[in-house]
Backbone of each chain as nested JSON, in Angstrom:
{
  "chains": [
    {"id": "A", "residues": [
      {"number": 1, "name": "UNK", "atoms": {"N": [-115.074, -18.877, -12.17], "CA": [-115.231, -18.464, -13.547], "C": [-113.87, -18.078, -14.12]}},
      {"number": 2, "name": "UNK", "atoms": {"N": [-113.493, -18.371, -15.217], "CA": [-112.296, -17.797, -15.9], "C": [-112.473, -16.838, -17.06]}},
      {"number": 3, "name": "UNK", "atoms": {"N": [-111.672, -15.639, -17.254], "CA": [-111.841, -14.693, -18.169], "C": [-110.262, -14.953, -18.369]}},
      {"number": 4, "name": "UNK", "atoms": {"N": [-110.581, -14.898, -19.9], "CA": [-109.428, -15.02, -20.807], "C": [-109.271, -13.304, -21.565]}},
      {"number": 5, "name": "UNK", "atoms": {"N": [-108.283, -12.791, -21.138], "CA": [-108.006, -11.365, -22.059], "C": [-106.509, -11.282, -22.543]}},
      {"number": 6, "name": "UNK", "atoms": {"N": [-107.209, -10.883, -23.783], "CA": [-105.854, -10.862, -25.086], "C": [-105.872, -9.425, -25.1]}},
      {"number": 7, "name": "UNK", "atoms": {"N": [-104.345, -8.776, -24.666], "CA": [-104.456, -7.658, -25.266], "C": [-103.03, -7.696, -25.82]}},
      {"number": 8, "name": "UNK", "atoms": {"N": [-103.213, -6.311, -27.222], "CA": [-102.424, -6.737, -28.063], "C": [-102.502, -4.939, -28.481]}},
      {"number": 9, "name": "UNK", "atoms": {"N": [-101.378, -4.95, -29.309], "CA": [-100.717, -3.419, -29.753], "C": [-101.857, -2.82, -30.861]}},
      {"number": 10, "name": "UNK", "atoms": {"N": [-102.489, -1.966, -30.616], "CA": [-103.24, -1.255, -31.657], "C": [-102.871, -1.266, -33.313]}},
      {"number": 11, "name": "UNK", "atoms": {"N": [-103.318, -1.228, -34.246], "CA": [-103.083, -0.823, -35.556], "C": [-102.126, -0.225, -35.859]}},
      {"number": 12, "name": "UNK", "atoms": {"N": [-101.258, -0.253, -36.485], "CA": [-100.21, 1.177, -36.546], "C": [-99.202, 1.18, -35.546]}},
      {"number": 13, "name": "UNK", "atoms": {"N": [-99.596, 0.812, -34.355], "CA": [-98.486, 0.717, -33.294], "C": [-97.63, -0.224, -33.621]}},
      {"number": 14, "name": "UNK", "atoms": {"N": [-96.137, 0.182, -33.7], "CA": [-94.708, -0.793, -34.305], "C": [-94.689, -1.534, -32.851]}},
      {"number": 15, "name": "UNK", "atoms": {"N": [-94.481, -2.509, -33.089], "CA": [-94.356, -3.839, -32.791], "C": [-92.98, -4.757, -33.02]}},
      {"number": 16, "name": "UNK", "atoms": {"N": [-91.505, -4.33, -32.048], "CA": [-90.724, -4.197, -32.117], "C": [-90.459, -5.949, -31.568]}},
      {"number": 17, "name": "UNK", "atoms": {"N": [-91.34, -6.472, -30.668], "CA": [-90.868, -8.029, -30.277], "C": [-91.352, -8.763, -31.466]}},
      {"number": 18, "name": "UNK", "atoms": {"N": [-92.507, -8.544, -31.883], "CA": [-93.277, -8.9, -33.286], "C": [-91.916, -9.227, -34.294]}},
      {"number": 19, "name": "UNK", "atoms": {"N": [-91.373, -7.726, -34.912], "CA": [-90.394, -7.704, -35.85], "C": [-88.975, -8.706, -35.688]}},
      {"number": 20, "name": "UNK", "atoms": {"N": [-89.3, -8.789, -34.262], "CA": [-87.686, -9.31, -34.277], "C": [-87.787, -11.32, -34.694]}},
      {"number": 21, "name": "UNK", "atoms": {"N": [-89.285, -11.459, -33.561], "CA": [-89.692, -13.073, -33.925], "C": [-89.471, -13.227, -35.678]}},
      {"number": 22, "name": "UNK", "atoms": {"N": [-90.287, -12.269, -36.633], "CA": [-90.604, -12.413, -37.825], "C": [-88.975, -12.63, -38.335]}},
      {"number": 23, "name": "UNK", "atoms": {"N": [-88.112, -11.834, -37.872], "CA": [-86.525, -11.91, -38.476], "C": [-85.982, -13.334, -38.388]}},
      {"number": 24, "name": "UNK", "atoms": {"N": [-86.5, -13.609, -36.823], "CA": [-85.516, -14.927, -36.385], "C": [-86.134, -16.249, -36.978]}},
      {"number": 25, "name": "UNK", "atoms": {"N": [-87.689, -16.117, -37.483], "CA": [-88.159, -16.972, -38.106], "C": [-87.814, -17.081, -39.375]}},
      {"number": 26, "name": "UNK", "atoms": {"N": [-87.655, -15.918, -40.363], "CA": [-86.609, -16.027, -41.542], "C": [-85.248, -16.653, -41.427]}},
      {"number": 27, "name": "UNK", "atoms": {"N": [-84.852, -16.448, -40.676], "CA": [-83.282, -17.104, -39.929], "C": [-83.129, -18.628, -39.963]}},
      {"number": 28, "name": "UNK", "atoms": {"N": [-83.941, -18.915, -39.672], "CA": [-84.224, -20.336, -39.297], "C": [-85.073, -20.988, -40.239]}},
      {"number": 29, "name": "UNK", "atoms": {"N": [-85.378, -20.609, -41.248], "CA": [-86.162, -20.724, -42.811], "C": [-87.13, -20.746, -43.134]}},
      {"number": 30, "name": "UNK", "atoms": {"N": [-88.066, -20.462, -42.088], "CA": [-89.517, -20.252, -41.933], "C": [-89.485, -18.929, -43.03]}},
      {"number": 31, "name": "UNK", "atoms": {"N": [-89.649, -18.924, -44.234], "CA": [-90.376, -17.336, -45.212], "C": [-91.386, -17.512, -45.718]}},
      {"number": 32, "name": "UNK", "atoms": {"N": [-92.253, -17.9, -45.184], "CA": [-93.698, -18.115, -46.208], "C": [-94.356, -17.092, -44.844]}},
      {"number": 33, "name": "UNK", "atoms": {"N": [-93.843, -16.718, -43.503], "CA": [-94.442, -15.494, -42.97], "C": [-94.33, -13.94, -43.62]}},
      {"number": 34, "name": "UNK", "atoms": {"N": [-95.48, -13.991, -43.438], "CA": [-95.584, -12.359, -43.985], "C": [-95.571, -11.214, -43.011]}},
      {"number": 35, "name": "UNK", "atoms": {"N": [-95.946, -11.557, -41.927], "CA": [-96.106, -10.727, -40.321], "C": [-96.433, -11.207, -39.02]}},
      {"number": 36, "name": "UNK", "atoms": {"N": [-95.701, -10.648, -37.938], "CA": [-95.708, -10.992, -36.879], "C": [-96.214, -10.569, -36.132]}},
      {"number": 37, "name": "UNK", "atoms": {"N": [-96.98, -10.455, -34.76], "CA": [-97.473, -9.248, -33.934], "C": [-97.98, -10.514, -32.955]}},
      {"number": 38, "name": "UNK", "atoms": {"N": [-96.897, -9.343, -31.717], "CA": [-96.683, -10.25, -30.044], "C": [-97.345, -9.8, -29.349]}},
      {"number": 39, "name": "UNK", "atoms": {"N": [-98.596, -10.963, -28.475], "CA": [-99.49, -9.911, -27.444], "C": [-99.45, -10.575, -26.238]}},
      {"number": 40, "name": "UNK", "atoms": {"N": [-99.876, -9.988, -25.09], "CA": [-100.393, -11.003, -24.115], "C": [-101.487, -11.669, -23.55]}},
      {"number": 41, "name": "UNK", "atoms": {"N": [-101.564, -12.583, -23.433], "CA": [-102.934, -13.404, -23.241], "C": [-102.966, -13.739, -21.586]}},
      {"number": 42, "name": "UNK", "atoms": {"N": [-103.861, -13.006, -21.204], "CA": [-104.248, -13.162, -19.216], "C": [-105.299, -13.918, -19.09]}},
      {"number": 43, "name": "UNK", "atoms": {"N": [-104.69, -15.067, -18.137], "CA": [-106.035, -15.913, -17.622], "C": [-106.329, -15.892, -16.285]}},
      {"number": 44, "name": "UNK", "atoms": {"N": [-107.717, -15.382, -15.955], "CA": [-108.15, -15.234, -14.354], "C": [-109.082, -16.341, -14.246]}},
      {"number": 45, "name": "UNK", "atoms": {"N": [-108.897, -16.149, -12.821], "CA": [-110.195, -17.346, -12.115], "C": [-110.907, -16.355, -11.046]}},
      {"number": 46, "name": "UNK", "atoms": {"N": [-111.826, -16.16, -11.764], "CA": [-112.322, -14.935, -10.86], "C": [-113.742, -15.42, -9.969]}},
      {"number": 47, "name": "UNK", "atoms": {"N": [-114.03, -14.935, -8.569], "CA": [-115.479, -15.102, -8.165], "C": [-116.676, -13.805, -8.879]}},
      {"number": 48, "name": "UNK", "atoms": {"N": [-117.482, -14.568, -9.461], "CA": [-118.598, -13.719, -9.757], "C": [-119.987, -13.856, -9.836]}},
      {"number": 49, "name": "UNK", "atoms": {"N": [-120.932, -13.314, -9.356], "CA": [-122.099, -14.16, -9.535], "C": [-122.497, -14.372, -10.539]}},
      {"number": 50, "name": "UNK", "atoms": {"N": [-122.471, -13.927, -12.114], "CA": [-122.865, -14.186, -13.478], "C": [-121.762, -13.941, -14.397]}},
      {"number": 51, "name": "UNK", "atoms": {"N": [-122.305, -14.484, -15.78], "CA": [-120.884, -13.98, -16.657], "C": [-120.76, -12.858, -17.099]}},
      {"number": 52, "name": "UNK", "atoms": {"N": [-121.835, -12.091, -16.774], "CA": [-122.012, -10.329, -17.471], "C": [-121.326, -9.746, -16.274]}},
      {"number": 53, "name": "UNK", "atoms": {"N": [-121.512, -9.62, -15.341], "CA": [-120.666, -8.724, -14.132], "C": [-119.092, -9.525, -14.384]}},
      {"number": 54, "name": "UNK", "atoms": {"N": [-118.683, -10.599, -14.237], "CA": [-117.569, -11.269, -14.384], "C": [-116.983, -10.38, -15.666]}},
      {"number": 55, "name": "UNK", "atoms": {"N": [-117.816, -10.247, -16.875], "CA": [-117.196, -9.447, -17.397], "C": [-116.835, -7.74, -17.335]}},
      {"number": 56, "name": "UNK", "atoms": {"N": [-117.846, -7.3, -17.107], "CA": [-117.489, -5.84, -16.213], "C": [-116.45, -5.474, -15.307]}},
      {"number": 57, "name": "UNK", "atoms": {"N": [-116.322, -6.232, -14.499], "CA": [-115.171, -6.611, -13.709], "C": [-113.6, -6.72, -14.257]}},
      {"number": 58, "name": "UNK", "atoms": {"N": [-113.815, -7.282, -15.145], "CA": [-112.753, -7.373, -15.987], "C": [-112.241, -6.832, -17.213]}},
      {"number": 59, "name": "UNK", "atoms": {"N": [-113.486, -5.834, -17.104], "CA": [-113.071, -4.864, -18.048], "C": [-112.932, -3.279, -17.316]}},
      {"number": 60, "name": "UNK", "atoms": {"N": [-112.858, -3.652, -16.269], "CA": [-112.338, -2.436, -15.36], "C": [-111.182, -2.833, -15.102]}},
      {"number": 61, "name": "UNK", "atoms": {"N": [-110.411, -4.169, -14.771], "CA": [-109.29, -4.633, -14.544], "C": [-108.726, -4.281, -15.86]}},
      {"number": 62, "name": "UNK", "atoms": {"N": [-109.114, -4.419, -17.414], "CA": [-108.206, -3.53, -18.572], "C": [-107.896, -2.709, -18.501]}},
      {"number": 63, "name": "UNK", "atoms": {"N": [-109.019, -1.488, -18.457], "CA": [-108.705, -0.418, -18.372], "C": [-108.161, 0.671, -17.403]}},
      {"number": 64, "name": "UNK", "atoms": {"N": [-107.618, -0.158, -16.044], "CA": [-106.86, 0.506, -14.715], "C": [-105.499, 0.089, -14.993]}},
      {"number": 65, "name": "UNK", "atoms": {"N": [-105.147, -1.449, -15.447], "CA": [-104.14, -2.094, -15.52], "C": [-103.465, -2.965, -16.374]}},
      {"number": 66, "name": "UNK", "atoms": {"N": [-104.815, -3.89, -17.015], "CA": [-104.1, -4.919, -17.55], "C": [-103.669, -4.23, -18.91]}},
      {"number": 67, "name": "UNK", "atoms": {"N": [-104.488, -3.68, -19.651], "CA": [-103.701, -2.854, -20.983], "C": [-103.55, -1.528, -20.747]}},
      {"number": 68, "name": "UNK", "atoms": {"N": [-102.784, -0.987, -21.548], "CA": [-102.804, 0.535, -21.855], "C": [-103.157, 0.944, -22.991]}},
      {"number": 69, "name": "UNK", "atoms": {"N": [-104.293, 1.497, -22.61], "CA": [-105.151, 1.738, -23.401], "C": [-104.961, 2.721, -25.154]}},
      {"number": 70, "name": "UNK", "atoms": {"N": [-103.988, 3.452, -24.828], "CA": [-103.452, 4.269, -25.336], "C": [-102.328, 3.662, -26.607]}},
      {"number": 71, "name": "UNK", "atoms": {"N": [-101.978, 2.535, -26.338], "CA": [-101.204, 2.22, -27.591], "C": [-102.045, 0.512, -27.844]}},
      {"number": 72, "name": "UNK", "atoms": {"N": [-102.651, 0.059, -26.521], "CA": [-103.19, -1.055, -27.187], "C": [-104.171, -1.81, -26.848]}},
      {"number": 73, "name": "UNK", "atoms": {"N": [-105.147, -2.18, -27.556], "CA": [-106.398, -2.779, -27.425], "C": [-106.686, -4.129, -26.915]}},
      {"number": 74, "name": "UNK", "atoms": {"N": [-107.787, -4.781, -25.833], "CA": [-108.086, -5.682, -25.841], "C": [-109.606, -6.496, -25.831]}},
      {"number": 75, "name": "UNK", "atoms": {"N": [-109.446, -8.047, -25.766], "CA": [-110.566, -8.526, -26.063], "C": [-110.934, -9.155, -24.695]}},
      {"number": 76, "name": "UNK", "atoms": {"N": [-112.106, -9.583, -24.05], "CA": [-112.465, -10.48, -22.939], "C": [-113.388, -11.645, -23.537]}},
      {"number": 77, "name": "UNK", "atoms": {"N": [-112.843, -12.712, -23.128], "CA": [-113.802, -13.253, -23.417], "C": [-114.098, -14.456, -21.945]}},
      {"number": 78, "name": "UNK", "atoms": {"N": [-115.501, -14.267, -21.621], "CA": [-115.775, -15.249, -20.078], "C": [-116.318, -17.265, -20.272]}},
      {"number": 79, "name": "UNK", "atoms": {"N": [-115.657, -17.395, -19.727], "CA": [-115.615, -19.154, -19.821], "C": [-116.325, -19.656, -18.459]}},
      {"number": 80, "name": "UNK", "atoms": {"N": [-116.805, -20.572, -18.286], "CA": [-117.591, -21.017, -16.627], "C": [-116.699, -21.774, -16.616]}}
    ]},
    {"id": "B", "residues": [
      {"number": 1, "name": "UNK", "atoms": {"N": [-103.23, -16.34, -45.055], "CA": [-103.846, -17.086, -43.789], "C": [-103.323, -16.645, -42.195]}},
      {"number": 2, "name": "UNK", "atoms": {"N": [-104.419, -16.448, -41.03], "CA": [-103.655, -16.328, -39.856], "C": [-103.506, -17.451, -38.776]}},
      {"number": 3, "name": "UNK", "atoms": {"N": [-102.815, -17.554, -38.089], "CA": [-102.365, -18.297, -37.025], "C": [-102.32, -17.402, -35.81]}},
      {"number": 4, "name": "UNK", "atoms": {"N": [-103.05, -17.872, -34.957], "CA": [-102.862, -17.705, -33.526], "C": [-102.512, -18.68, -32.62]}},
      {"number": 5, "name": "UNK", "atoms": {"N": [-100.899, -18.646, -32.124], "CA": [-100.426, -19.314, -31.491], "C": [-100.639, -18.591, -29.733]}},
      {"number": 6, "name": "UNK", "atoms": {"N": [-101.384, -19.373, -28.895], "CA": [-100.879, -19.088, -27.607], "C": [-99.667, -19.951, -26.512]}},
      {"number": 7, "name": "UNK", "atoms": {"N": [-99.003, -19.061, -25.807], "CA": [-97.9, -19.618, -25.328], "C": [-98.175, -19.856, -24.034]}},
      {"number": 8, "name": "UNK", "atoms": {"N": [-98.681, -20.782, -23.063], "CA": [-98.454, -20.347, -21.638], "C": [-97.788, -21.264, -20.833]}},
      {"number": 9, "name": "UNK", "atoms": {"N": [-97.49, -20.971, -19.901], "CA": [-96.752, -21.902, -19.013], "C": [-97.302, -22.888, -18.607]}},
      {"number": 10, "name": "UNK", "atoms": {"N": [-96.666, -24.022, -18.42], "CA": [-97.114, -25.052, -17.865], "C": [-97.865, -25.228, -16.606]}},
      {"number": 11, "name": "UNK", "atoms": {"N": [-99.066, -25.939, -16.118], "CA": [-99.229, -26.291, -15.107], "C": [-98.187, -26.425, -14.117]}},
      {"number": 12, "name": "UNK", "atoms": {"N": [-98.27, -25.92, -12.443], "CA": [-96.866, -26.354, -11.714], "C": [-95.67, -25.141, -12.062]}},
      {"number": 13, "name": "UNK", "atoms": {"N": [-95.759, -24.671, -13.027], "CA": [-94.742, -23.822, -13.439], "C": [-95.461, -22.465, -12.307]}},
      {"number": 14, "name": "UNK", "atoms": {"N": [-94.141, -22.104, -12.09], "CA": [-94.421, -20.635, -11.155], "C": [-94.214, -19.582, -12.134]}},
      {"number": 15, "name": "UNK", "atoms": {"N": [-95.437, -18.447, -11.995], "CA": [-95.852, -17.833, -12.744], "C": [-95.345, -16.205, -12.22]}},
      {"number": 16, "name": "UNK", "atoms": {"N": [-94.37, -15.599, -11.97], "CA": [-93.704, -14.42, -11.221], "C": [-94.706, -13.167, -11.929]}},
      {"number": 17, "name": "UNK", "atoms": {"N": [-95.228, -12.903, -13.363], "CA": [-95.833, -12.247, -14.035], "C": [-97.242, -12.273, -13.753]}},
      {"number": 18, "name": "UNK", "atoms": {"N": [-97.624, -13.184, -13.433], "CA": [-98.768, -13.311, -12.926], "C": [-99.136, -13.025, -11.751]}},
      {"number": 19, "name": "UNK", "atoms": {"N": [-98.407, -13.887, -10.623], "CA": [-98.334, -13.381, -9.198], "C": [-98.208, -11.514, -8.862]}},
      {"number": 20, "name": "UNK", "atoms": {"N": [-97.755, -11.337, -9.655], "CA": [-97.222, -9.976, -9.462], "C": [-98.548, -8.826, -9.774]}},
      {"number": 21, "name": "UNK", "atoms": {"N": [-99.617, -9.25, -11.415], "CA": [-100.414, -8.599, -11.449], "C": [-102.046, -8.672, -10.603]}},
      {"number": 22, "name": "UNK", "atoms": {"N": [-101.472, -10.452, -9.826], "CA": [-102.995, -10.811, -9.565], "C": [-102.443, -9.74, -7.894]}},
      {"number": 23, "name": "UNK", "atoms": {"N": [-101.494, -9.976, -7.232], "CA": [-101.07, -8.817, -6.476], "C": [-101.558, -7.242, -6.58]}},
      {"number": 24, "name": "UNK", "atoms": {"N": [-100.794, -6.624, -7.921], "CA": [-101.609, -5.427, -8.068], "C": [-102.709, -5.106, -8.524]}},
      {"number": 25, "name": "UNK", "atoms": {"N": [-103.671, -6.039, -8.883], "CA": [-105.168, -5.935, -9.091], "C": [-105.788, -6.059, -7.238]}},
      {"number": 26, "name": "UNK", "atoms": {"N": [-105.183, -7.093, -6.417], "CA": [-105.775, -7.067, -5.239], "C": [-105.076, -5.131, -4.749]}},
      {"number": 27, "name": "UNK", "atoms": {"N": [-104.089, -4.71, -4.643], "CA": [-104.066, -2.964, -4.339], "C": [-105.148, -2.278, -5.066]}},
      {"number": 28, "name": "UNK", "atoms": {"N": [-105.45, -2.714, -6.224], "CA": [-106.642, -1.8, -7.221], "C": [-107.901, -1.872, -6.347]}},
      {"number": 29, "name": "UNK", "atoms": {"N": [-108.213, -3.393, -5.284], "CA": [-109.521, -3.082, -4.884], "C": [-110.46, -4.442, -5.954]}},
      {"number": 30, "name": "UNK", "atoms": {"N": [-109.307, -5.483, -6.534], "CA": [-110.271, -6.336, -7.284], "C": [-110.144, -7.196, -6.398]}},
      {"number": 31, "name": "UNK", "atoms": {"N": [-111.0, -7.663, -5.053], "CA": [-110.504, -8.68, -4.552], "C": [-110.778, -10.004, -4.856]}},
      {"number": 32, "name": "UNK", "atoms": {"N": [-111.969, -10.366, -5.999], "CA": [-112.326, -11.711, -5.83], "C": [-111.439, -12.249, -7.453]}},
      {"number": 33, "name": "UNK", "atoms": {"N": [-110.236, -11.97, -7.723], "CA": [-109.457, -12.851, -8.06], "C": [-108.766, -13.724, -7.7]}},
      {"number": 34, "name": "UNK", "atoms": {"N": [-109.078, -14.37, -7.916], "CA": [-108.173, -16.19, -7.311], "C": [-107.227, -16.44, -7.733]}},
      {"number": 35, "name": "UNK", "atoms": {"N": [-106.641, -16.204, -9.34], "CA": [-105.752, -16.841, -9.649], "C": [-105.305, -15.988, -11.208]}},
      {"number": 36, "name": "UNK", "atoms": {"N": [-104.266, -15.966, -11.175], "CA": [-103.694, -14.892, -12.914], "C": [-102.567, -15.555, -13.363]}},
      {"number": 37, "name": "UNK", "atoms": {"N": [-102.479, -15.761, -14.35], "CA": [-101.635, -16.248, -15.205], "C": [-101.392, -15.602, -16.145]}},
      {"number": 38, "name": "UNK", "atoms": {"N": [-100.271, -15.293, -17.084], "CA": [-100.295, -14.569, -18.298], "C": [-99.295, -15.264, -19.231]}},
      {"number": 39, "name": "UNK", "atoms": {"N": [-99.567, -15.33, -20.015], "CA": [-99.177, -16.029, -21.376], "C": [-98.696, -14.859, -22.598]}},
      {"number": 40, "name": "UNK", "atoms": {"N": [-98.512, -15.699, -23.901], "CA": [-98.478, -14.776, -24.792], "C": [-99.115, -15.312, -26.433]}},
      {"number": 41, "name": "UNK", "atoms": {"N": [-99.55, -14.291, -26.613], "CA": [-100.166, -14.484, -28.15], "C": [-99.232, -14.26, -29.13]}},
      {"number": 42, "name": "UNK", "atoms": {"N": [-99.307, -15.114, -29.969], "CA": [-98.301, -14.267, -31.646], "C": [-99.574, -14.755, -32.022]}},
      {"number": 43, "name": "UNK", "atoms": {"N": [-99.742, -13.525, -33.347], "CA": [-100.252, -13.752, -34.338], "C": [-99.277, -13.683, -35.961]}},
      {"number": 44, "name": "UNK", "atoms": {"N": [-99.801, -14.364, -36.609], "CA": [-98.618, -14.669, -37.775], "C": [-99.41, -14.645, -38.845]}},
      {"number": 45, "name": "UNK", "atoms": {"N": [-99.114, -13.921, -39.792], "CA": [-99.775, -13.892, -41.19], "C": [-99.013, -14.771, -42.09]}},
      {"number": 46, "name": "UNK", "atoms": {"N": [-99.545, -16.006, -42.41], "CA": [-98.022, -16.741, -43.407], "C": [-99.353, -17.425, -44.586]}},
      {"number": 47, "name": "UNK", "atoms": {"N": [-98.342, -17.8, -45.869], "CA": [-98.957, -18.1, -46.977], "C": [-98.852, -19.031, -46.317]}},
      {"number": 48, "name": "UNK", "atoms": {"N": [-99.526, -20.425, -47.092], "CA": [-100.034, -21.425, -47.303], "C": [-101.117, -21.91, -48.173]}},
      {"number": 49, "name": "UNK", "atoms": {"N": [-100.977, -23.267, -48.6], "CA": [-101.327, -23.926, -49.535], "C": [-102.88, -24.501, -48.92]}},
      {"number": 50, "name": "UNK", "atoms": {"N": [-103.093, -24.97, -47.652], "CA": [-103.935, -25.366, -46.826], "C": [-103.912, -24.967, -45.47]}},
      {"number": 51, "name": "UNK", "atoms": {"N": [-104.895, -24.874, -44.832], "CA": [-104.866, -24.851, -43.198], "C": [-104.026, -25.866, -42.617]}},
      {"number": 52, "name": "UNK", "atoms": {"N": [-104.223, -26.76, -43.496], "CA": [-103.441, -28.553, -42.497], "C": [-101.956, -27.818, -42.92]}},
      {"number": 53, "name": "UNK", "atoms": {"N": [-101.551, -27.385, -44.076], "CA": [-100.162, -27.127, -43.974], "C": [-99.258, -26.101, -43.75]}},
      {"number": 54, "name": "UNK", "atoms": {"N": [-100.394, -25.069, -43.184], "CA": [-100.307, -23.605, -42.182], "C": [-100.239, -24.605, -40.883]}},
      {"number": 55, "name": "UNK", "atoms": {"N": [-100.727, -25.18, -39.958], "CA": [-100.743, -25.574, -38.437], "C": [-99.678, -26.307, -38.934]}},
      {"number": 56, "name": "UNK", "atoms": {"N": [-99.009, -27.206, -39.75], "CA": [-97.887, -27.968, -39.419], "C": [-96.532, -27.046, -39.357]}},
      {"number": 57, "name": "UNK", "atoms": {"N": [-96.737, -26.171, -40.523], "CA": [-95.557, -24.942, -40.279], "C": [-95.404, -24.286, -39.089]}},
      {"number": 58, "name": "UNK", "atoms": {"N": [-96.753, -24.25, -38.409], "CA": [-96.573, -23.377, -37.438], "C": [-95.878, -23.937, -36.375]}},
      {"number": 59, "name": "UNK", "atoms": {"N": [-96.542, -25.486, -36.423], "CA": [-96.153, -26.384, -34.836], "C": [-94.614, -26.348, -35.069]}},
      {"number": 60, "name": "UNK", "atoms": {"N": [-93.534, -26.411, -36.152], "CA": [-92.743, -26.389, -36.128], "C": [-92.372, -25.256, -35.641]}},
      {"number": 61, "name": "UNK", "atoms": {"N": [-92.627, -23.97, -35.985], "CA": [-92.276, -22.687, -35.176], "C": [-92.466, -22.617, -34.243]}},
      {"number": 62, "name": "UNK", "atoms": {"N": [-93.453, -23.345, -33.035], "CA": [-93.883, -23.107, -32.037], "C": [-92.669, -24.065, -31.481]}},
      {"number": 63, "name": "UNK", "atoms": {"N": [-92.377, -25.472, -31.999], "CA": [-90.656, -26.487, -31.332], "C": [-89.936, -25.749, -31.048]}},
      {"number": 64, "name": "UNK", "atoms": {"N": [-89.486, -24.94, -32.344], "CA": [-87.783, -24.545, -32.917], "C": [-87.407, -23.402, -31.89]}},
      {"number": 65, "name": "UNK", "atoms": {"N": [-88.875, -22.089, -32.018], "CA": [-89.105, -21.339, -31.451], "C": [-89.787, -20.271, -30.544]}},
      {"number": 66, "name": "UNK", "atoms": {"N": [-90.774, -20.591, -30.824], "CA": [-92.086, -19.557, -30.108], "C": [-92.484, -19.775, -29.15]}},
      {"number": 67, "name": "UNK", "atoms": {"N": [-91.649, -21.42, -28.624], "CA": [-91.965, -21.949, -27.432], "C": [-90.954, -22.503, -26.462]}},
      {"number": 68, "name": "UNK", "atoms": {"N": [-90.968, -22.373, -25.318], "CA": [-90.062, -22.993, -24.305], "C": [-90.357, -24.21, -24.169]}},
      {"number": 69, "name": "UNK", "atoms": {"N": [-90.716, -25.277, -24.748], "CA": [-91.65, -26.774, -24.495], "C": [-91.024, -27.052, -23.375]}},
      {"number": 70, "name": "UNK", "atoms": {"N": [-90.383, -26.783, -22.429], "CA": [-89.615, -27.978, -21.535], "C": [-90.406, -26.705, -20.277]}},
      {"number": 71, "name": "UNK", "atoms": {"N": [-90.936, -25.576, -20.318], "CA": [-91.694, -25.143, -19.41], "C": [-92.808, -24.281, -19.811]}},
      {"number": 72, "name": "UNK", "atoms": {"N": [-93.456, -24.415, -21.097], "CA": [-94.096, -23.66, -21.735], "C": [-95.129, -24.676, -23.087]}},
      {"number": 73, "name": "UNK", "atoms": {"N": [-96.279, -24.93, -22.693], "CA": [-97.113, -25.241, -23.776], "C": [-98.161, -24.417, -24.255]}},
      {"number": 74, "name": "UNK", "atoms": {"N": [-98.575, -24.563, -25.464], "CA": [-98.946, -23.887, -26.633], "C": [-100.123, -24.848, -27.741]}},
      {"number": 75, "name": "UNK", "atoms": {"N": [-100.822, -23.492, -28.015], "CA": [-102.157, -23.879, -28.556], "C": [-101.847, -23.014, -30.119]}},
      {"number": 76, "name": "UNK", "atoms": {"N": [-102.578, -23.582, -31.309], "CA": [-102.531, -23.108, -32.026], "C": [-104.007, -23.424, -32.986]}},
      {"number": 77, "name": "UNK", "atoms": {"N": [-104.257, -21.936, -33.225], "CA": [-105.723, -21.806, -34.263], "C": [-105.399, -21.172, -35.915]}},
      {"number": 78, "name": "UNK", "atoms": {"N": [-105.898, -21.903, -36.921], "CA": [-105.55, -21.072, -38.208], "C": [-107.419, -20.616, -38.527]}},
      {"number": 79, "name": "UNK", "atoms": {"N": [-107.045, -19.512, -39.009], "CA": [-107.812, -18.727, -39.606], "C": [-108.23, -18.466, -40.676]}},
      {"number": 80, "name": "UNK", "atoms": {"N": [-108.501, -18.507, -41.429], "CA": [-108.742, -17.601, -42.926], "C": [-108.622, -16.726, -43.204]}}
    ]}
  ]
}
């Protein structure tokens, strides 16, 4: 099974790799962007017997490790 | 309009970021992961005239910059 998780900087949280892409894309003449915001996208191949525990699973793997919870949020989503 | 570009490495490409967390998820006690990869998301808020001419702006950002193409391919979704 594969679980795909995007996690990405909360609301409000500055977003300093974000700002800099958005600069270098002005640079290079891209201005019809209005905003940038850089996250990471994790892909597992996980054993599970269904896609509801597969997801549980992996939403214990967010919240021990893969994000921090505290400045930023993520999504799971499970694929067969 | 938004764009979600994902970045990930190529098939064959060695993944050190990955290896490293599918590693410390097996210390956490997750053992039935097989395999981790991690990528990256931008999301981009840019005007446009159409969706068809939001994804062509973008694919160009994703050539010039957002992407390593020679070890790094990339998906891109526009939004509303």
């Amino acid at each position: 099974m594969k679980a795909i998780v995007n996690v990405y900087l909360k609301e409000g949280v500055l977003d300093p790799q974000g700002k800099a892409v958005h600069h270098a894309l002005g640079a290079l003449g891209f201005e019809d962007v209005e905003n940038v915001r850089v996250g990471k996208q994790i892909v597992l191949d996980i054993k599970a017997d269904s896609m509801k525990a597969a997801e549980k699973e992996v939403e214990k793997m967010c919240e021990t490790l893969l994000a921090n919870t505290v400045i930023e949020d993520y999504s799971i989503e499970i694929v067969q």
